[in-house]
VOTOR-805908 format. One record per atom (N, C-alpha, C): x, z, y; residue in one letter. Coordinates in pm, whole numbers, padded with zeros to 5 digits, always signed. Atoms other than C-alpha are relative to their C-alpha. Layout:
BEGIN
XZYA ...
***
This chain:
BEGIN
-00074+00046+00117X +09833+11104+11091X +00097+00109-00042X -00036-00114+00010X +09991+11376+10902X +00172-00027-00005X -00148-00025-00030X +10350+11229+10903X +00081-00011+00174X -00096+00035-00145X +10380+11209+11284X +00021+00149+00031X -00060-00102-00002X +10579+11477+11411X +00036+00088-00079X -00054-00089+00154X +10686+11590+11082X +00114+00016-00012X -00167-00008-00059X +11023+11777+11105X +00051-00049-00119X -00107+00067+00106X +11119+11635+10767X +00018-00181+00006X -00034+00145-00010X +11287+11275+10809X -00053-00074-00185X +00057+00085+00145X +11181+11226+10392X -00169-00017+00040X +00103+00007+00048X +10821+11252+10492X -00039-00123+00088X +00007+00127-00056X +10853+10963+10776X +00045-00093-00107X -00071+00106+00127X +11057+10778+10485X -00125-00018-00078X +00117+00125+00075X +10753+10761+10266X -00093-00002+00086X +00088+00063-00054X +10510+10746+10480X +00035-00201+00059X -00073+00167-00083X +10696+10378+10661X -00020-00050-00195X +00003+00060+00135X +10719+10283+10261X -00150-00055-00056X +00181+00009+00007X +10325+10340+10241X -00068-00086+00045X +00105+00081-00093X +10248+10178+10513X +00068-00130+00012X -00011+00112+00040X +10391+09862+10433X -00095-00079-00098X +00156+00098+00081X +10111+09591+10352X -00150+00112-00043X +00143-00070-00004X +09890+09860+10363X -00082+00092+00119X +00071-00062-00129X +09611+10029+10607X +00030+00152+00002X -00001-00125-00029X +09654+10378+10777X -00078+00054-00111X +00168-00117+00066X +09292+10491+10611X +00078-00007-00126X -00016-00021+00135X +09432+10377+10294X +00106+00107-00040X -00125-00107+00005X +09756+10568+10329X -00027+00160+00011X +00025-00208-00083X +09660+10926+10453X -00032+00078-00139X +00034-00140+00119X +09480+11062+10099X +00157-00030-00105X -00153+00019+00076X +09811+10932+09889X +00095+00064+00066X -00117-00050-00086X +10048+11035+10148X -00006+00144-00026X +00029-00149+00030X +09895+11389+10132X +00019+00016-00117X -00053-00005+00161X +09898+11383+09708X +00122-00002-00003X -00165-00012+00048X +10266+11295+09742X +00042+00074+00008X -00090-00083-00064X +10401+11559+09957X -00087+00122-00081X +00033-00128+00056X +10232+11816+09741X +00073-00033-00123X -00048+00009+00102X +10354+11675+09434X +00175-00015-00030X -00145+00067-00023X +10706+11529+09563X -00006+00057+00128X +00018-00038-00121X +10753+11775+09870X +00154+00014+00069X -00123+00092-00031X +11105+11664+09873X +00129-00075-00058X -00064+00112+00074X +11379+11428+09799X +00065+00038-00086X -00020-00054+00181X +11491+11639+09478X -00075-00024-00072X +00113-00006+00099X +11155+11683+09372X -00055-00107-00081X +00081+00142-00013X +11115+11304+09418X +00100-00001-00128X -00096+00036+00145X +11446+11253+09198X -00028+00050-00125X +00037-00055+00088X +11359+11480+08971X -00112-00041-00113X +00082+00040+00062X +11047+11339+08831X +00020-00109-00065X -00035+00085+00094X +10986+11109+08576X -00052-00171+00079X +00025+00149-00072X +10944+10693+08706X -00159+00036-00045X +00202-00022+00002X +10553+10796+08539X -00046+00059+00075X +00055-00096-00074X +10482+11087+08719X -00035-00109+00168X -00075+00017-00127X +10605+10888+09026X -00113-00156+00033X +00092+00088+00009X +10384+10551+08938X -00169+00059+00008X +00106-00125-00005X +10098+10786+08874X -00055+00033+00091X +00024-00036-00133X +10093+10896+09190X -00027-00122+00107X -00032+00123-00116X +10131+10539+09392X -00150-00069-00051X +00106+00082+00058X +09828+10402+09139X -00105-00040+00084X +00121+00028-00140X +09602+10211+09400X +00021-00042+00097X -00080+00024-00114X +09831+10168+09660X +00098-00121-00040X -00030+00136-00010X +09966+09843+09505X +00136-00068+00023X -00181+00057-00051X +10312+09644+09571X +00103+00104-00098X -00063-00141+00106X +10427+09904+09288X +00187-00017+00004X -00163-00035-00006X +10822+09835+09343X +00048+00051+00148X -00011-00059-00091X +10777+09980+09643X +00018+00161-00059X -00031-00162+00060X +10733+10334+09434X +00122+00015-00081X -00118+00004+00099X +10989+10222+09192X +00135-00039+00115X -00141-00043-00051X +11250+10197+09460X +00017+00104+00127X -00024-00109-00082X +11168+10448+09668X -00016+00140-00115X -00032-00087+00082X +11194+10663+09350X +00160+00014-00055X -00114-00001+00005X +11551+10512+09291X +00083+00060+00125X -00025-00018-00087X +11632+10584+09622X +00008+00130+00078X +00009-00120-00028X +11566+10943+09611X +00098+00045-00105X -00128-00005+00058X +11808+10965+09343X +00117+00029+00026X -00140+00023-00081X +12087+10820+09532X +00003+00115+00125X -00025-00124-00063X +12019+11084+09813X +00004+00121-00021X -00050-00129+00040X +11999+11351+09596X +00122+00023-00029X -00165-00044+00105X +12327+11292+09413X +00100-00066+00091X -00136+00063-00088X +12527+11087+09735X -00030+00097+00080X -00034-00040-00170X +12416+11239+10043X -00098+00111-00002X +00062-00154+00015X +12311+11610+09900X -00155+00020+00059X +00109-00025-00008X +11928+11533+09910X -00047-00039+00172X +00040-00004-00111X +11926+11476+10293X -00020-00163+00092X -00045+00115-00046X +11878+11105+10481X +00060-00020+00045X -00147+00001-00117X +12178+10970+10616X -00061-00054+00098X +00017+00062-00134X +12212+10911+10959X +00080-00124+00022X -00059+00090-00038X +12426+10659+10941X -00083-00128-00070X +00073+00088+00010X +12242+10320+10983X +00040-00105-00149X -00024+00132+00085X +12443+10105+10743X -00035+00090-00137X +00017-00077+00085X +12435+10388+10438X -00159+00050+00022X +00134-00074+00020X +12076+10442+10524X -00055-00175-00047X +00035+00156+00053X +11993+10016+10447X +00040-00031-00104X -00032+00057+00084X +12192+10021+10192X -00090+00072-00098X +00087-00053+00116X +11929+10220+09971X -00119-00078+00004X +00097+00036-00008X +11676+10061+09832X -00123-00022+00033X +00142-00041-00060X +11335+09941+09930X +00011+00037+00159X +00007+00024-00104X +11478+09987+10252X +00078-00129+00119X -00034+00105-00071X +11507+09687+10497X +00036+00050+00159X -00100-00087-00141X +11617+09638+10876X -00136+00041+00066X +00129-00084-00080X +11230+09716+10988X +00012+00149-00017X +00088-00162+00066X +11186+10045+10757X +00144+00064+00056X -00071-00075-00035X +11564+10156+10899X -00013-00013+00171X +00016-00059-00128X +11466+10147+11261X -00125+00062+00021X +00086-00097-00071X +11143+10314+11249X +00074+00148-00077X -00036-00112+00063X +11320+10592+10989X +00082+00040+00141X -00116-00052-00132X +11615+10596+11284X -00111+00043+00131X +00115-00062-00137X +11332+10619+11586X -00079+00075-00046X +00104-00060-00008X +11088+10825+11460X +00065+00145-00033X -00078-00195+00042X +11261+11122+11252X +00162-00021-00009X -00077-00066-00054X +11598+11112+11406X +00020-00021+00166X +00060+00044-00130X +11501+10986+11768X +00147-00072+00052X -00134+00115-00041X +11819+10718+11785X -00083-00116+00084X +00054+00163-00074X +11731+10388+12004X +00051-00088-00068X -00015+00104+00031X +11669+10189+11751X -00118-00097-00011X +00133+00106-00016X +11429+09864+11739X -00044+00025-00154X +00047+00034+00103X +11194+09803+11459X -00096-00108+00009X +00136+00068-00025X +10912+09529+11409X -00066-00034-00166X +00107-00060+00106X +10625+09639+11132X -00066-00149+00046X +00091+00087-00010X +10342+09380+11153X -00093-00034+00122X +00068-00003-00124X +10185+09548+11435X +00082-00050+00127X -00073+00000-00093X +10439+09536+11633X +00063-00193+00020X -00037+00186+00040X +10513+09109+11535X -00128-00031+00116X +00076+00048-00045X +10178+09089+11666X -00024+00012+00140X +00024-00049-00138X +10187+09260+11955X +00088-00065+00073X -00060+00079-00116X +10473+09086+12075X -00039-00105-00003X +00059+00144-00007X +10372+08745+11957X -00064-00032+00095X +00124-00007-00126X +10058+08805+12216X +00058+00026+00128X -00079-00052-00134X +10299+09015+12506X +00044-00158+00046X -00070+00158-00018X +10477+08650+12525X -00049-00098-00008X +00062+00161+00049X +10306+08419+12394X +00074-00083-00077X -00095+00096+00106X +10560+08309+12096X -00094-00139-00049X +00038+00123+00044X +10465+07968+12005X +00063+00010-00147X -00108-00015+00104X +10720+07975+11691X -00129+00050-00094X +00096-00067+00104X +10548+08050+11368X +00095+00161+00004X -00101-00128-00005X +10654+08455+11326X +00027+00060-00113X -00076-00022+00147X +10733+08426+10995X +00083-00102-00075X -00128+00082+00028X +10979+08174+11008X +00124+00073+00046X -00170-00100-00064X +11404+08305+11062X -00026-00080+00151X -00048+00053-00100X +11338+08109+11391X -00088+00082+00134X +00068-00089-00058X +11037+08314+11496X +00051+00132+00018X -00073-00152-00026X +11197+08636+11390X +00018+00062+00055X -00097+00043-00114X +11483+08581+11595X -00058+00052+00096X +00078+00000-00146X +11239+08549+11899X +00014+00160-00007X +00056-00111+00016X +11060+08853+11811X +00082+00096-00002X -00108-00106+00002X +11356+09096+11729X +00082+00005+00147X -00024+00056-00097X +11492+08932+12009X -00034+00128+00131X +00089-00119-00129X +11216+09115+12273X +00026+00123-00061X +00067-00159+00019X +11157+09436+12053X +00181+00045+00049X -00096-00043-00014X +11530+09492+12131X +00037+00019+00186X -00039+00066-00144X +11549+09348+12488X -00087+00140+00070X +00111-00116-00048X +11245+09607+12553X -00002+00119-00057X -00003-00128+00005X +11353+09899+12423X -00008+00080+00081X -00099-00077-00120X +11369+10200+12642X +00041+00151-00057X -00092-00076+00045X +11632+10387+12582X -00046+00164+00036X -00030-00136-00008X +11601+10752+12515X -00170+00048-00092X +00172-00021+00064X +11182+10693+12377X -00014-00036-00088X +00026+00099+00100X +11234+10457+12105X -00087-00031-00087X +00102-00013+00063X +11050+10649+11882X -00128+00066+00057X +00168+00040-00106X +10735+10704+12109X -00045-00129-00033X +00042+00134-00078X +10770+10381+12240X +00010-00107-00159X -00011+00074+00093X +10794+10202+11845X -00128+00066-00037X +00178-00033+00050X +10463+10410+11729X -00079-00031+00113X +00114+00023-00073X +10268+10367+12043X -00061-00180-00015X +00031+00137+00074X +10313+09998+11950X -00073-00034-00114X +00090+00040+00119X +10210+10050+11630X -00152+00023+00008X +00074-00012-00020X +09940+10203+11734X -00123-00081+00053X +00087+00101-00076X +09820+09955+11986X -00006-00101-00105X +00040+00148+00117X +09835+09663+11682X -00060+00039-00073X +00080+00013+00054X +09654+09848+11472X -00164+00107+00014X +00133-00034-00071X +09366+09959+11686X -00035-00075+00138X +00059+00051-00134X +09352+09736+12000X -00002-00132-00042X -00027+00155+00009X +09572+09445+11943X -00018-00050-00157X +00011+00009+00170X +09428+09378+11571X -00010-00134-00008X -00067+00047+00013X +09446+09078+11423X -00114-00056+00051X +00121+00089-00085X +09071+08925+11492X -00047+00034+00075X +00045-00072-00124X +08895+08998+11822X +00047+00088+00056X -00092-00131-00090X +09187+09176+11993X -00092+00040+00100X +00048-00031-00095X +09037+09418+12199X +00057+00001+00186X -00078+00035-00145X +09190+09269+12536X -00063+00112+00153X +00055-00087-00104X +08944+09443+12768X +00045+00127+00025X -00044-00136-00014X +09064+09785+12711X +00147+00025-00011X -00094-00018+00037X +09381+09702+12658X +00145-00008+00122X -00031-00016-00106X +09638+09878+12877X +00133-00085+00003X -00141+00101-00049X +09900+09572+12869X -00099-00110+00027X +00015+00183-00063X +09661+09289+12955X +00071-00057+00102X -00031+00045-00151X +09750+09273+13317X +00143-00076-00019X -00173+00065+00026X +10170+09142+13161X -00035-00056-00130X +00018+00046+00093X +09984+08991+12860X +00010-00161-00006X +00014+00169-00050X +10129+08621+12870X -00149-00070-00091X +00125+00077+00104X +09872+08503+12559X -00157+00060+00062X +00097+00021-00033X +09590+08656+12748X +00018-00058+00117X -00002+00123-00067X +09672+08481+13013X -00065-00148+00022X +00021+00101+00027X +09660+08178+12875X -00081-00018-00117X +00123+00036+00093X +09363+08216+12670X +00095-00031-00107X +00004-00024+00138X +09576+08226+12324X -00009+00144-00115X -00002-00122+00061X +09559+08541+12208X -00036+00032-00160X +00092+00014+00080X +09338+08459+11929X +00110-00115-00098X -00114+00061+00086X +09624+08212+11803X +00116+00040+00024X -00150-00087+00069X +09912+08482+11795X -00059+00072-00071X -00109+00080+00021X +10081+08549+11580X -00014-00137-00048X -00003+00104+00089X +10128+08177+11467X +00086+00043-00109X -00024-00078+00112X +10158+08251+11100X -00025-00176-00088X -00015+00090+00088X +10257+07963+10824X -00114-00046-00087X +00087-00011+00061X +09978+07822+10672X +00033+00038-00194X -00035-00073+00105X +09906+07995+10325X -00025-00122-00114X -00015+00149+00116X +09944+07783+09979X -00135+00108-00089X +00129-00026+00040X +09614+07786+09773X +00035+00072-00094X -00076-00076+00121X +09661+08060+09516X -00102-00065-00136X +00041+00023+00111X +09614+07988+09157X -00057+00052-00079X +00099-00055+00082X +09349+08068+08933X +00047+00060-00150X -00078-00037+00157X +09496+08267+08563X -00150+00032-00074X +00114-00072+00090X +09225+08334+08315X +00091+00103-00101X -00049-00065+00102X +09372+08626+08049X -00134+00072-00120X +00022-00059+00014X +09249+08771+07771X +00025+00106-00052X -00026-00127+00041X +09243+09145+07666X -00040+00091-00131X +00024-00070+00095X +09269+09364+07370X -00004+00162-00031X +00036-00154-00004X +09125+09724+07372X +00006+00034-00156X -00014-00037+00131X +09239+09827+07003X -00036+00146-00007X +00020-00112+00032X +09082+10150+06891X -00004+00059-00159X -00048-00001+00166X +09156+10331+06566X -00008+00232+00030X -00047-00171+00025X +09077+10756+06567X +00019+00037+00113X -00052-00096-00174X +09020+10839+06950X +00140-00063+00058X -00131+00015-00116X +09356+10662+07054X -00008-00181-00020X -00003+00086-00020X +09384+10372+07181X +00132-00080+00025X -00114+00014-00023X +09671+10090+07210X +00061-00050+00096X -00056+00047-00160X +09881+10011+07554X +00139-00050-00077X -00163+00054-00015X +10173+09788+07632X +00050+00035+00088X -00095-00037-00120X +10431+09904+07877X +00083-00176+00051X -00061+00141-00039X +10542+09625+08113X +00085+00005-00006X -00161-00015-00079X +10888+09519+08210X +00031+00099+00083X -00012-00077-00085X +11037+09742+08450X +00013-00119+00138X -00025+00087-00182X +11089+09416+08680X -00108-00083-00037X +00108+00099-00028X +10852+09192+08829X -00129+00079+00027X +00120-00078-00067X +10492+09254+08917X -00052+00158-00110X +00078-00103+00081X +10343+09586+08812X +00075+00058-00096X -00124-00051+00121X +10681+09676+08630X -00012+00127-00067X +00024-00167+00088X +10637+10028+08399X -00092-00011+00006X +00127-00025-00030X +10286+10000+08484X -00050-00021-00189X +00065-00022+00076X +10055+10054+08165X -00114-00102-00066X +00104+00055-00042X +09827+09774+08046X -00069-00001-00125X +00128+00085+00151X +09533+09642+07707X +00146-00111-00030X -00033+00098+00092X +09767+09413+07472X -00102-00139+00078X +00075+00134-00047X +09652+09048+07694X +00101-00092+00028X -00096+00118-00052X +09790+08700+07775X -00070-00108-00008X +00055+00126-00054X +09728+08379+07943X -00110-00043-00074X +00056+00114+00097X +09453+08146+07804X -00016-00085+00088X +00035+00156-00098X +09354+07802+07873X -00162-00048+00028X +00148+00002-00010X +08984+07804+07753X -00103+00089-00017X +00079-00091+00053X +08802+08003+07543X +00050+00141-00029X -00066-00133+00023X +08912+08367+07571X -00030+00024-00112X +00041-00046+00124X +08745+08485+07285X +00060-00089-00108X -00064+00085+00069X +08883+08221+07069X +00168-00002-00019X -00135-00010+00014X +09225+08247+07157X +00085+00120+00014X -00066-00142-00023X +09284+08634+07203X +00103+00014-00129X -00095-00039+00113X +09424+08666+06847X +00144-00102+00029X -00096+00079-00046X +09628+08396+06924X +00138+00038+00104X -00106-00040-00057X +09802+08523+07227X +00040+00138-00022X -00044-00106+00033X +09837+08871+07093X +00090+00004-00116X -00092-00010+00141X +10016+08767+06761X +00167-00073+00111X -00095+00101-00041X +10257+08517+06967X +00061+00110+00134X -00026-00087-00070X +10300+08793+07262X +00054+00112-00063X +00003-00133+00021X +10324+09077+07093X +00044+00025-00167X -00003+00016+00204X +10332+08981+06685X -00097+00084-00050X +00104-00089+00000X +10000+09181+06718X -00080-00055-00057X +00115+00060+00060X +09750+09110+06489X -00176+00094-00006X +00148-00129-00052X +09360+09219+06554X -00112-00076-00004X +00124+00089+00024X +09029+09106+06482X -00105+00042+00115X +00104+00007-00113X +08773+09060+06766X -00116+00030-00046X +00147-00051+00001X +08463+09228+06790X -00147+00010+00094X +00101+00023-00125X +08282+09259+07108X +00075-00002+00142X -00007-00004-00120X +08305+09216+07463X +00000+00118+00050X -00006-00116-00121X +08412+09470+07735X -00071-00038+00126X +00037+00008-00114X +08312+09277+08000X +00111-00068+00103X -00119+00076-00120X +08497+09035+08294X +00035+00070+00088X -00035-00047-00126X +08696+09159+08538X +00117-00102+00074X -00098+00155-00071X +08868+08917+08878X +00041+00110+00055X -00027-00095-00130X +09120+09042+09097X +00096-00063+00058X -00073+00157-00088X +09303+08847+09348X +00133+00108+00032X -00126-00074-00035X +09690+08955+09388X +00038-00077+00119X -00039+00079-00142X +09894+08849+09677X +00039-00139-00012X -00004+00168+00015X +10015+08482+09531X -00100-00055-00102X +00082+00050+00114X +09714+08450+09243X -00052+00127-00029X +00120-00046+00032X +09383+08534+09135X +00011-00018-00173X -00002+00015+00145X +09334+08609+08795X -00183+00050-00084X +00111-00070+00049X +09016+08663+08553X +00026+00056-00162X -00050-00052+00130X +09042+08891+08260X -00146+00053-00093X +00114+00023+00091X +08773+08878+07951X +00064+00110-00094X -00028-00094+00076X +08811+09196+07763X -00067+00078-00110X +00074+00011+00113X +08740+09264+07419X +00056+00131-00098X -00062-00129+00121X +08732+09584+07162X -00002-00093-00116X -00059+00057+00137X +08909+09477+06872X +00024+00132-00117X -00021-00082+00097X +09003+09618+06529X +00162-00021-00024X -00128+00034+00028X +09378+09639+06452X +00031-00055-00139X +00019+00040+00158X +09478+09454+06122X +00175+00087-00007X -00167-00081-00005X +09912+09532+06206X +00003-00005+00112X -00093-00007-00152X +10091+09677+06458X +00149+00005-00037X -00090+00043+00084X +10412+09567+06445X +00077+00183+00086X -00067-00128-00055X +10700+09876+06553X +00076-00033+00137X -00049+00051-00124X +10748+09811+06948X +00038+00111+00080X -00020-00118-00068X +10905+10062+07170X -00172-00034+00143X +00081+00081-00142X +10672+09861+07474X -00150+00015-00055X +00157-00070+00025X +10352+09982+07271X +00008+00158-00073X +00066-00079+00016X +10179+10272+07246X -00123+00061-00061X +00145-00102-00019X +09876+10472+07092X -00024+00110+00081X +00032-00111-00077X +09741+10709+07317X -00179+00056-00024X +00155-00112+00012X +09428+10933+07309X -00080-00039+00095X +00113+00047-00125X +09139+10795+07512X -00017+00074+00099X +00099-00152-00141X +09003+11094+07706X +00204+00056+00021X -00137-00028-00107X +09419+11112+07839X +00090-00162+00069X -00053+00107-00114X +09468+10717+07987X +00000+00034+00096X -00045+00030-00094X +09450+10856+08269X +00150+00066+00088X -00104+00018-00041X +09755+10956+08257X +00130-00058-00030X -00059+00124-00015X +09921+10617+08224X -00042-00083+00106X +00020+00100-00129X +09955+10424+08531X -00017-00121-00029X +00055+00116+00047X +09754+10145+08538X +00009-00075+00115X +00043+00110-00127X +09736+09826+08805X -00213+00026-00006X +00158+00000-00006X +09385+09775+08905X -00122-00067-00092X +00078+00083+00165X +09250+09542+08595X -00024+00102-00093X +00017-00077+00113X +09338+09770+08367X -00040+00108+00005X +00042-00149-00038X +09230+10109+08519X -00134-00045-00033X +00070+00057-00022X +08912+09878+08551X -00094+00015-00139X +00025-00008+00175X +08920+09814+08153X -00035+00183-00054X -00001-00153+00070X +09006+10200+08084X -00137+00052+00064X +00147-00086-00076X +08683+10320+08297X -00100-00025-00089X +00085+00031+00025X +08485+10089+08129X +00006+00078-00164X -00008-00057+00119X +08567+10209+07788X -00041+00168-00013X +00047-00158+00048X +08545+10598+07861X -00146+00002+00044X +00163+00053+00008X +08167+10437+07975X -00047+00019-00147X +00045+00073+00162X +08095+10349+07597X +00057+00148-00070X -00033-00077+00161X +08294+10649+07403X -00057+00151+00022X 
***
């Protein structure tokens, strides 16, 4: 993994940012793109919130880039570009919590401090045998509890990656590999035959189904985008003029584009469906080249030049849409 043993403490910082809700494999070719592009926490400040989305496109949970872009800011212009060492001034920057400030403290400045990532929830869940769900404040507790109780002092950061390691190659989440695994012999949950039910984890609520539809307006090689909010899901991100429907996409696109947007546009053909399941809801999006009749004067839209979307950061729908279109032109 190219940020272990990396003498710069910014390149453990994004990497731990990365690898939140997401897999090693996925992390490693982004991680590498960053540090060439953003090779340190000036470079990071320096750039524009696009450049910076741009770069994260794919990798998902997008206010994860947007505050570890604010956050390079604040260390450029508080604490002269460098991470503080001090624990409470290193939490208080964004995007970082009390997990992502003890592996930053154990790994790239080698302090004894605890952390617990996902792997590491799991791994203890199983070491013990937590009964507790471990994503309740009562499970936590437990859990922070041990990773603290079991520190050993002077390894922290060894002994916090070798953990990670073991959760996400031995102790994984289905068919822990118990046989090879050099803690069975003090493993209370294999023990007792649960292994397979740690962590106890809250059951999940059924996510909800969105239908949207979408408006690919073309007019002279450029095409027209809305810029999201900066808050909430997919904030700055880049998307097609779309919104909710109830039945008939095609029927009601003009509809939610005049009332969204005060966008008016006449429907023409189909792009084609695209589903994509987010972390609380699934959505399906029916996407349609249209003709523009008005555009009203919005800072939050755009024309842009087809053969250069790609450099507007898109979520995964809409990158989806833009592919399909430079298909057709």
């Amino acid at each position: 993994m190219p940020w272990r043993d990396h003498p710069d403490s910014y390149a453990v910082w994004v990497s731990e940012i990365m690898l939140q809700q997401t897999r090693v494999d996925t992390v490693i070719p982004y991680f590498e793109k960053w540090m060439k592009l953003f090779p340190d926490v000036k470079a990071l400040a320096n750039a524009s919130e696009q450049d910076v989305l741009n770069a994260w496109e794919g990798l998902g949970y997008y206010s994860r880039a947007r505050n570890l872009h604010k956050a390079a800011k604040i260390v450029a212009s508080t604490f002269n570009g460098e991470l503080p060492r001090d624990l409470t001034d290193l939490r208080s920057l964004p995007g970082i919590g009390r997990y992502t400030v003890g592996a930053i403290a154990s790994m790239a400045f080698g302090m004894d401090a605890p952390t617990l990532d996902g792997n590491l929830r799991r791994v203890f869940a199983r070491l013990f045998d937590v009964g507790e769900f471990a994503d309740s404040p009562t499970g936590e507790k437990i859990l922070w509890d041990l990773v603290i109780k079991n520190l050993p002092r002077g390894h922290a950061g060894d002994y916090n990656q070798a953990l990670m390691d073991l959760g996400a190659t031995i102790c994984v989440p289905k068919n822990p590999r118990c046989l090879i695994c050099p803690l069975m012999q003090i493993c209370e949950s294999r023990k007792n035959g649960t292994q397979e039910l740690r962590p106890v984890l809250k059951p999940k609520k059924i996510a909800p189904q969105y239908v949207h539809a979408a408006a690919v307006i073309i007019n002279r090689g450029r095409v027209l985008l809305a810029q999201r909010s900066a808050d909430g899901l997919l904030g700055g991100m880049w998307e097609f003029p779309n919104g909710r429907v109830n039945a008939d996409p095609a029927k009601e696109l003009t509809k939610v584009l005049n009332a969204t947007y005060r966008l008016k546009a006449k429907k023409k053909e189909s792009l084609g469906i695209i589903q994509h399941a987010y972390t609380h809801f699934k959505v399906t999006v029916h996407a349609f080249r249209c003709e523009a009749v008005s555009i009203p004067k919005n800072k939050n839209l755009k024309r842009v030049r087809v053969n250069e979307l790609d450099n507007y950061p898109m979520g995964k729908v809409d990158r989806q849409i833009a592919n399909k279109l430079l298909k057709q032109m």
